[in-house]
C-alpha positions in Angstrom: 113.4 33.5 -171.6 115.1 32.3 -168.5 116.7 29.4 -167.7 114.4 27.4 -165.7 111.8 28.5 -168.7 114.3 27.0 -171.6 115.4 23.9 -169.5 111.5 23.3 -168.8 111.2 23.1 -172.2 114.0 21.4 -173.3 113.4 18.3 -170.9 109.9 18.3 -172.3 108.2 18.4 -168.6 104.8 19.7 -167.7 103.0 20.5 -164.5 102.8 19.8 -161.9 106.5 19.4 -162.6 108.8 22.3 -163.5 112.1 23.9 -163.5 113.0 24.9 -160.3 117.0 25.9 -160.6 119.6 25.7 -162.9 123.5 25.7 -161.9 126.2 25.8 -165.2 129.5 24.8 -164.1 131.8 25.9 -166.9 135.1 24.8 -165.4 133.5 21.1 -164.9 131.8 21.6 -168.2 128.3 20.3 -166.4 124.9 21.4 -166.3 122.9 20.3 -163.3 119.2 20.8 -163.2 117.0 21.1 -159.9 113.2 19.5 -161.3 110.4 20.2 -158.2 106.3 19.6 -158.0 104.1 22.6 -157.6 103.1 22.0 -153.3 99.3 20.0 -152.6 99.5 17.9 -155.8 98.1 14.1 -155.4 100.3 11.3 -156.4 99.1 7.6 -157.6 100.2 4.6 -156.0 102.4 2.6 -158.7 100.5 -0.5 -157.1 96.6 0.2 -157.1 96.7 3.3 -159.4 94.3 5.3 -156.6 95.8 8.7 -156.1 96.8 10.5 -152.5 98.3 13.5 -151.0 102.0 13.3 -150.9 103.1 11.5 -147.4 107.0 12.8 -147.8 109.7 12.1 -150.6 112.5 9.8 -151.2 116.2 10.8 -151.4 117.4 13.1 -154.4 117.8 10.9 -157.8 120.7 12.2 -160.5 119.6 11.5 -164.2 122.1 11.7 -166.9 120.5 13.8 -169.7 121.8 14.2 -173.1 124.2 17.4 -173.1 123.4 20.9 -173.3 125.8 22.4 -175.7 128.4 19.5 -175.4 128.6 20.0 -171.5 127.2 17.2 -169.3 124.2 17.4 -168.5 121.8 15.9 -165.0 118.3 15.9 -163.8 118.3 15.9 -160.0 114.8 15.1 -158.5 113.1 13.8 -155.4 110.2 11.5 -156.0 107.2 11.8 -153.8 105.9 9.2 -152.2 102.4 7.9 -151.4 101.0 6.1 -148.1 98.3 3.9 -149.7 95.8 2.4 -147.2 96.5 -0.9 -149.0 99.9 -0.7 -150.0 101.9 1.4 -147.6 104.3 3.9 -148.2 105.1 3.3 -152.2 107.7 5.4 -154.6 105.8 7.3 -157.7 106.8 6.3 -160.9 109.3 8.3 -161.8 108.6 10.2 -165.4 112.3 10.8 -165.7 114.5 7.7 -166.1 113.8 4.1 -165.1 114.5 2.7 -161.7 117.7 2.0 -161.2 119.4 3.4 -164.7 120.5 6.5 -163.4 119.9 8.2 -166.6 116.5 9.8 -168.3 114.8 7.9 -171.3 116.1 10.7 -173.4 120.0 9.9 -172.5 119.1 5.9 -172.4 117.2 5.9 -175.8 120.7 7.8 -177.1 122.4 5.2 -175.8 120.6 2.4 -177.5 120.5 3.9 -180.6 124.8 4.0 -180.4 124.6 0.7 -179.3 123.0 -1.0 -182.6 126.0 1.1 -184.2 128.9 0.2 -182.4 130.1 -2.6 -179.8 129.5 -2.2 -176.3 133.2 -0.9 -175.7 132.8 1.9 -178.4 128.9 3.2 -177.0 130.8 3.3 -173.5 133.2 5.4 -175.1 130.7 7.8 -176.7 128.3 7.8 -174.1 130.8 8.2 -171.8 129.6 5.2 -169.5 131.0 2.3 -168.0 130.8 -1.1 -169.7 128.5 -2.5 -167.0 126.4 0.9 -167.3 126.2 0.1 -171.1 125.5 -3.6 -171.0 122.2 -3.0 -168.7 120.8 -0.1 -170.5 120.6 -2.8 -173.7 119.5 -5.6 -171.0 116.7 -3.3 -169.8 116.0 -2.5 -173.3 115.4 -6.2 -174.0 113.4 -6.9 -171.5 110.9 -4.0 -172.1 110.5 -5.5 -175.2 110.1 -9.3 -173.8 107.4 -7.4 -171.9 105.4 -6.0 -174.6 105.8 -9.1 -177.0 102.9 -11.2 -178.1 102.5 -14.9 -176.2 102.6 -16.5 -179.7 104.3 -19.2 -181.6 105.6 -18.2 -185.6 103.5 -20.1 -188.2 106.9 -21.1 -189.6 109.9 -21.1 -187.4 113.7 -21.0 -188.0 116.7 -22.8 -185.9 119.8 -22.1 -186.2 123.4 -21.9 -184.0 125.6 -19.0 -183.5 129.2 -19.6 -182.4 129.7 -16.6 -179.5 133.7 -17.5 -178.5 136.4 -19.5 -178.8 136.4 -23.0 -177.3 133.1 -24.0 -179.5 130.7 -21.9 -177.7 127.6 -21.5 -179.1 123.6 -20.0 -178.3 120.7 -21.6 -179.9 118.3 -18.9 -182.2 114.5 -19.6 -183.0 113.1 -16.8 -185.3 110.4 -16.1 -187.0 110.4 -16.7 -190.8 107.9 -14.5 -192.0 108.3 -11.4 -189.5 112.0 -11.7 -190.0 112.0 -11.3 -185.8 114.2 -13.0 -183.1 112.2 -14.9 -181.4 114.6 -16.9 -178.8 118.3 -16.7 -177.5 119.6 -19.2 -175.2 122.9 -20.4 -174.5 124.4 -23.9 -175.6 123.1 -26.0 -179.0 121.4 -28.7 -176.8 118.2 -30.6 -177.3 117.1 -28.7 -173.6 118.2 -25.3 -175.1 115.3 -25.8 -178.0 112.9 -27.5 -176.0 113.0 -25.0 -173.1 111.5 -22.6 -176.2 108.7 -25.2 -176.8 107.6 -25.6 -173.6 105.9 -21.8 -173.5 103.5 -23.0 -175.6 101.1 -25.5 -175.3 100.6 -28.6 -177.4 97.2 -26.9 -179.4 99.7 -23.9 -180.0 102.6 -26.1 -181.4 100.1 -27.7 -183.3 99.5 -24.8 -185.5 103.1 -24.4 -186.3 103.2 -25.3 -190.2 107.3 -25.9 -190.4 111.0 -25.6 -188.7 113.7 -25.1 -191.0 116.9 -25.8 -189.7 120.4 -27.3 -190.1 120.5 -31.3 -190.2 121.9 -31.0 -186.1 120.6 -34.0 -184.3 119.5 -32.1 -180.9 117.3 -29.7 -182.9 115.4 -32.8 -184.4 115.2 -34.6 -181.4 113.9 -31.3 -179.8 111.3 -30.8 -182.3 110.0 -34.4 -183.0 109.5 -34.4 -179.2 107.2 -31.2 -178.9 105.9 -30.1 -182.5 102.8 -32.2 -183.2 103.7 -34.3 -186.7 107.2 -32.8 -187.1 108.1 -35.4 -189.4 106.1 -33.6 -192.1 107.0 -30.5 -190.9 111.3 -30.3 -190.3 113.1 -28.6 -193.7 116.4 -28.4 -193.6 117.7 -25.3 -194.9 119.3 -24.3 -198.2 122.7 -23.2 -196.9 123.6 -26.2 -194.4 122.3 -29.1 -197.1 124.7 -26.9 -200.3 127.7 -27.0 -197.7 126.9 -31.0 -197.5 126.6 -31.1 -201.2 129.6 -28.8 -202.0 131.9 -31.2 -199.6 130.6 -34.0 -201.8 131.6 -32.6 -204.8 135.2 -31.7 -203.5 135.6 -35.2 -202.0 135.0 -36.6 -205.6 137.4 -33.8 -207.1 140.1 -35.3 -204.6 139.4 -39.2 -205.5 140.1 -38.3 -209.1 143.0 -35.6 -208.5 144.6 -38.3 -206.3 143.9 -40.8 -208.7 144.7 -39.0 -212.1 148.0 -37.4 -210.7 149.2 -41.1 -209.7 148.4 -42.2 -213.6 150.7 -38.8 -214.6 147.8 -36.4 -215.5 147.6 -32.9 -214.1 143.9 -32.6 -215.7 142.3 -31.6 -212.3 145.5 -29.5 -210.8 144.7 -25.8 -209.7 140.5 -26.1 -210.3 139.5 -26.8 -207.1 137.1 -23.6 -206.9 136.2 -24.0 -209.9 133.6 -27.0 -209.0 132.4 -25.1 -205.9 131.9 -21.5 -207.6 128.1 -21.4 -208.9 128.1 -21.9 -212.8 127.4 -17.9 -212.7 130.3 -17.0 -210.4 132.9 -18.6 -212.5 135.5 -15.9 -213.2 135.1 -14.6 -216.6 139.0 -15.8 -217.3 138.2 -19.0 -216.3 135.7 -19.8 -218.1 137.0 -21.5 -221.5 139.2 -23.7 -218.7 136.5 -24.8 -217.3 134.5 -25.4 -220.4 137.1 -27.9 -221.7 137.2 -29.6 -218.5 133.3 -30.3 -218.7 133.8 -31.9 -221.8 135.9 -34.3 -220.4 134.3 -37.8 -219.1 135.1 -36.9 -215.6 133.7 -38.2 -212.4 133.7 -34.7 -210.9 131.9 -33.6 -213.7 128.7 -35.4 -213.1 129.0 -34.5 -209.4 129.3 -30.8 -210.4 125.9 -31.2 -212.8 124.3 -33.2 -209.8 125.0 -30.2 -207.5 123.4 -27.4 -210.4 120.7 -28.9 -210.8 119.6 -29.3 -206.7 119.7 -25.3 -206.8 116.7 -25.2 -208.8 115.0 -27.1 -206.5 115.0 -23.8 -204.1 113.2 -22.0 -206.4 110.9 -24.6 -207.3 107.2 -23.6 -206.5 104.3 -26.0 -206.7 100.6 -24.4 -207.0 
C-alpha cells in the first residue's frame, strides 16, 4: 500500500477527495499531507445548497491533524469555490476543520477531550497549542452546542453563584434540575444577570416552570418574582445555603453560652465546637461518649443542636 493509499485512509476521506502527496520530514519530525479533488466535480453553494462547476479555489488551508507516529502531522488543501447566480462567488464548506480553527475535527475533538481533563494551560501543553488557540477551540465547542440546543425552559430550574477570582467575582448559573444540564453562564450575581436568562422565554413559557431553587440572595428573588408567573409558590431555597444559616445559628448559641459559662468558671463547652456542627452520624467515634454527656446536660446549645437534626428530615420528607 502506498502512502497516499494509507493517508487516504487514515484521514477517513472519500471521493471526490483523495490523497494527492505525502512529504515526511524526519529531521522536523512532521508529516505534511497534500489532499486534492478529482478535476469536473460540482460543488454546493454553502448559501442556497444548489450545486455548480468549480469557478477557481481559495488559497491553500494547513489543518493540524492528530500525529502520525508521534510526528506532527497537517492537512494542506485548497477549497473550491462556487459562483452562484444568487450568491456570488462563495467558499465550500470545508470537510476538514472548521473555519478559522486551523486544525481538522479530528485534532480539535482531541483537543476537547484534554481539555475536560486538564486546565487550559496543561491541554496547551499536550496539544502543543497556544493558550488563545486552546481557549477558542472550547469557545467554538460551546457554541456548536448553544446551536444545537432546544429553545426550552427546565420544568424545575436551579440558581446558584460561582466565585471565578479574587476580589469577589462571581457568574450567575441556571441549570436544569432534572437533566442535570447547564443551562446559563453569565457574569456578575445581579438581578440583570438572571433576568437576562428569563427574557428568552416568553411569559406562557415561564408559566410552565413548576420551581427555582436557589440560595436565599435577594437579586435572584427579585429576578424571579419579576418574570416567573406566581413565583411566590414556586422559589425553594436549597438544602445547603438554608443548613449553613442553621449551622451559624447553632454556633452563635454555642458562643453565648461558652462566653457566658467560662465567665461563671465552667469549661463545660471548651474544645466542642465541631462537635454541634458535625451531623449526629459524622461524630468521631472517640468522641462520642463526650458528646453524649454533654447532651445530657440542660444546655442552651443542646436544644439548638436537636432543632437543627430534626430540619434534616424535612429533606427527605415526601408527601403523596
Amino acid at each position: 500500500m502506498d502512502d497516499n493509499l494509507l493517508f487516504t485512509k487514515i484521514l477517513g476521506i472519500s471521493l471526490p477527495w483523495l490523497v494527492k502527496q505525502v512529504v515526511v520530514d524526519e529531521k522536523s519530525q512532521r508529516v505534511d499531507i497534500y489532499v486534492d479533488h478529482e478535476p469536473g466535480i460540482r460543488a454546493m453553494c454553502p448559501v442556497c445548497e444548489k450545486f455548480y462547476g468549480v469557478y477557481d479555489h481559495a488559497p491553500e488551508r494547513i489543518f493540524r491533524h492528530l500525529d502520525t507516529c508521534q510526528m506532527g502531522t497537517y492537512v494542506h488543501v485548497r477549497l473550491p469555490r462556487v459562483n452562484c447566480p444568487d450568491h456570488g462567488v462563495k467558499q465550500i464548506m470545508s470537510e476538514f476543520g472548521e473555519n478559522g480553527s486551523g486544525m481538522t475535527f479530528a485534532y480539535e475533538s482531541f483537543v476537547i477531550r484534554v481539555a475536560r481533563e486538564c486546565s487550559i494551560e496543561a491541554t496547551a501543553r499536550i496539544c502543543g497549542l497556544g493558550w488563545d488557540q486552546s481557549w477558542n477551540t472550547l469557545d467554538r465547542a460551546v457554541k456548536r452546542g448553544l446551536g444545537r440546543k432546544e429553545h426550552r425552559v427546565p420544568a424545575r430550574i436551579g440558581v446558584d453563584e460561582k466565585s471565578i477570582a479574587k476580589g469577589h467575582k462571581y457568574e450567575s448559573l441556571v441549570y436544569d434540575i432534572d437533566a442535570g444540564t447547564v443551562e446559563y453562564v453569565c457574569d456578575d450575581r445581579g438581578q440583570k444577570s438572571l433576568e437576562k436568562y428569563y427574557r428568552q422565554f416568553s411569559s406562557d413559557e415561564l408559566a410552565k416552570v413548576q420551581a427555582v431553587a436557589m440560595d436565599m440572595w435577594d437579586p435572584y428573588i427579585a429576578a424571579t418574582k419579576a418574570y416567573i408567573p406566581g413565583a411566590e409558590q414556586k422559589i425553594v431555597f436549597d438544602r445547603f445555603h438554608i443548613m449553613r444559616h442553621v449551622l451559624d445559628a447553632v454556633d452563635k448559641v454555642r458562643k453565648a453560652e461558652h462566653k457566658a459559662l467560662t465567665e461563671a468558671g465552667q469549661q463545660t463547652l471548651k474544645g466542642a465546637r465541631y462537635l454541634w456542627l458535625w451531623s449526629q452520624e459524622n461524630i468521631p467515634v472517640w468522641r462520642q461518649p463526650e458528646f453524649e454527656a454533654l447532651k445530657a446536660k440542660d444546655l442552651k446549645v443542646c436544644r439548638a443542636w436537636a432543632i437543627k437534626e430534626n430540619l434534616r428530615h424535612m429533606w427527605s420528607y415526601w408527601h403523596a
